[in-house]
GUBA-160693 format. One record per residue (C-alpha): residue number from 0; residue in three letters; x, y, z. Coordinates in Angstrom, 2 decimals, always signed. Layout:
[rec NUM,'ALA',[X,Y,Z]],
...
***
This chain:
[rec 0,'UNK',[+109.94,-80.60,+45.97]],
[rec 1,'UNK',[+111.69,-77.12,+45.31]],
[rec 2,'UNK',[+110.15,-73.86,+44.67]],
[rec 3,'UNK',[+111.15,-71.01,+42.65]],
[rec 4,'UNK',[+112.37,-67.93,+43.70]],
[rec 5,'UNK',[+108.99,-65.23,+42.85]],
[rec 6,'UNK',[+112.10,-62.34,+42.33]],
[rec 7,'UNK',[+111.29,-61.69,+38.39]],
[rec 8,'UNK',[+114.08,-63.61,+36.44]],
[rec 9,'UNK',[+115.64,-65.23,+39.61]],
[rec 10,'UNK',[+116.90,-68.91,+38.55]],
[rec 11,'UNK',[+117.12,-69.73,+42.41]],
[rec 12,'UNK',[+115.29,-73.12,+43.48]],
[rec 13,'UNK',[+114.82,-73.36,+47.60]],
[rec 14,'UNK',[+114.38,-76.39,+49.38]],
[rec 15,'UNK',[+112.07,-77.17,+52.40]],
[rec 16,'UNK',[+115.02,-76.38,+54.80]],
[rec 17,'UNK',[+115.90,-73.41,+53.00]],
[rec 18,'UNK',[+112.31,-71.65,+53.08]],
[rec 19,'UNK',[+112.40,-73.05,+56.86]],
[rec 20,'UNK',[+115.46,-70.75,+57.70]],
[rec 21,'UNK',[+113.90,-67.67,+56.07]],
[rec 22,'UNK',[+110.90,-67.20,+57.17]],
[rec 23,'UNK',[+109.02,-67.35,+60.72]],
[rec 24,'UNK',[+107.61,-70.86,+62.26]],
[rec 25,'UNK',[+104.09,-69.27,+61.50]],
[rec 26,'UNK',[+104.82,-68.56,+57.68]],
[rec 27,'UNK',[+106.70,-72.07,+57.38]],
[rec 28,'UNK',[+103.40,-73.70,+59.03]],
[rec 29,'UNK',[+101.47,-72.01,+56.46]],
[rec 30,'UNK',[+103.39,-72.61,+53.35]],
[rec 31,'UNK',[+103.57,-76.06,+53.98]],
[rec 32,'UNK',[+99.68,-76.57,+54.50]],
[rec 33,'UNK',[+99.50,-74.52,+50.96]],
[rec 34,'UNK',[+101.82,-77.00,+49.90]],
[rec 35,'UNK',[+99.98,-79.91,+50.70]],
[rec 36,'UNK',[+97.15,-78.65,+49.42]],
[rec 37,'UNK',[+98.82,-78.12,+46.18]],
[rec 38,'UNK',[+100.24,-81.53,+46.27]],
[rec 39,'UNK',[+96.85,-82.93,+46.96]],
[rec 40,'UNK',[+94.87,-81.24,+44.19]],
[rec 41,'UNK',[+98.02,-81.25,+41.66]],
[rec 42,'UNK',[+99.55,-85.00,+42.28]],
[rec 43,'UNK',[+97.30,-87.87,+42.35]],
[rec 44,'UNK',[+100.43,-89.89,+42.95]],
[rec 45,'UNK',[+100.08,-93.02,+45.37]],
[rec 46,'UNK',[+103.41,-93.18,+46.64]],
[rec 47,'UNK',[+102.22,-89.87,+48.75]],
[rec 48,'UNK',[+101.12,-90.76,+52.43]],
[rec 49,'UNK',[+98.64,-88.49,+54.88]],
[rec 50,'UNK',[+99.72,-88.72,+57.96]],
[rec 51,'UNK',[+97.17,-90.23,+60.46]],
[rec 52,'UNK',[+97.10,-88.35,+63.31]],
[rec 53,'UNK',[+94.20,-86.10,+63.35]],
[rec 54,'UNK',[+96.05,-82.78,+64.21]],
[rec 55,'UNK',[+98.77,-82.87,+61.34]],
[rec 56,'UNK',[+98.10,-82.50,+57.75]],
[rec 57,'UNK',[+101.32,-83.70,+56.78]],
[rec 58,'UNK',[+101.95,-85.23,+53.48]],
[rec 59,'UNK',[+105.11,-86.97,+52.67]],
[rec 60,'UNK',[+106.39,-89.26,+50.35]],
[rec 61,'UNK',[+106.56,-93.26,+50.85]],
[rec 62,'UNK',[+109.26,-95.21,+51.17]],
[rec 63,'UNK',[+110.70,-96.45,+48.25]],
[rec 64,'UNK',[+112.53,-99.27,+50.64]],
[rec 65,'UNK',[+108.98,-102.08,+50.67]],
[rec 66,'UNK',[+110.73,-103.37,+53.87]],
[rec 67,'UNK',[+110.18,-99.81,+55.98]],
[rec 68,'UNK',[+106.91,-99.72,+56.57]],
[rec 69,'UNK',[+107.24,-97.36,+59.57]],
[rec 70,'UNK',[+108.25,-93.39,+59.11]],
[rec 71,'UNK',[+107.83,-90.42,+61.04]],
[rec 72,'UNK',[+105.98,-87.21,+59.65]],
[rec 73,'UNK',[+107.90,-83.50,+59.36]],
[rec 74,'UNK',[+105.78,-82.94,+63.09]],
[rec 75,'UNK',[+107.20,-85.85,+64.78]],
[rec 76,'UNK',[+103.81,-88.39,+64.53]],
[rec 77,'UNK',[+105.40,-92.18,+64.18]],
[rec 78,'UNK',[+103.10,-94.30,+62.05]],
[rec 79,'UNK',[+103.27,-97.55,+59.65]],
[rec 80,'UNK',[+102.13,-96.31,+56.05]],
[rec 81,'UNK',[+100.76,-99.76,+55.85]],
[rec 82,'UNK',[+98.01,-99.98,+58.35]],
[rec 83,'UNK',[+97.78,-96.39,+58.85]],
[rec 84,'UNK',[+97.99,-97.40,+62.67]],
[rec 85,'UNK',[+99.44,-94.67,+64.78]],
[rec 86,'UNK',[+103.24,-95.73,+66.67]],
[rec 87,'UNK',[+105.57,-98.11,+66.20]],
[rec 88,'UNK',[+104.84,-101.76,+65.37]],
[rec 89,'UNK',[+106.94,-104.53,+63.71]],
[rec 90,'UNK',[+106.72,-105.24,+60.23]],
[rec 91,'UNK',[+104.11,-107.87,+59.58]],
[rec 92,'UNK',[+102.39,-107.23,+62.80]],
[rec 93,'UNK',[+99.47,-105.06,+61.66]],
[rec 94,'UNK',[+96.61,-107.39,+61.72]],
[rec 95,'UNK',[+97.65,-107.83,+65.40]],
[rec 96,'UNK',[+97.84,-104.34,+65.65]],
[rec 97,'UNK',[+94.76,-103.61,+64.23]],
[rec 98,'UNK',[+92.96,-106.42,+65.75]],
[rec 99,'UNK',[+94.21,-105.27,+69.74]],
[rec 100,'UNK',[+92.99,-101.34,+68.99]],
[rec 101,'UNK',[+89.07,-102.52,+67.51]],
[rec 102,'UNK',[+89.17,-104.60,+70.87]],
[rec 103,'UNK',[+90.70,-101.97,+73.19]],
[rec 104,'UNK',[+88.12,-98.86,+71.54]],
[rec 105,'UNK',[+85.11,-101.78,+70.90]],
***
């Protein structure tokens, strides 16, 4: 998603990157939780994905690619967008998965 440049009459469009390498880490972490806010009240889209770890607020698209189930949010957490289960599992394995954590935290 690309934002507009708020100079009056400014055609410019910035990217994620490009907002990242003008402004401080503090500002960036702020416009992207305004940004995901926006997303979240704007876009009611289900191909967007929260990320599950309960420190980030990340929002990011799915994969288009049904076979990648596993992806990595802008903050580094690694999680399967189909179980929701935090790390790394392989594909098909998330009743397993889900099934070993409910008996590890039961």
């Amino acid at each position: 998603m690309l934002i507009m440049c708020l100079y009056g009459g400014c055609p410019k469009l910035f990217s994620d990157e490009e907002v990242k390498i003008l402004v401080t880490e503090e500002a960036f972490v702020k416009y992207k939780k305004y940004k995901v806010a926006q997303l979240r009240l704007a876009n009611h889209n289900t191909n967007y994905i929260n990320c599950p770890y309960p420190d980030c607020e990340d929002l990011m698209e799915s994969p288009q690619d049904v076979k990648d189930s596993m992806v990595q949010c802008e903050f580094g957490h690694k999680f399967c967008t189909r179980c929701k289960t935090i790390g790394w599992h392989k594909i098909g394995k998330c009743k397993k998965v889900i099934i070993t954590l409910f008996t590890f935290l039961g």
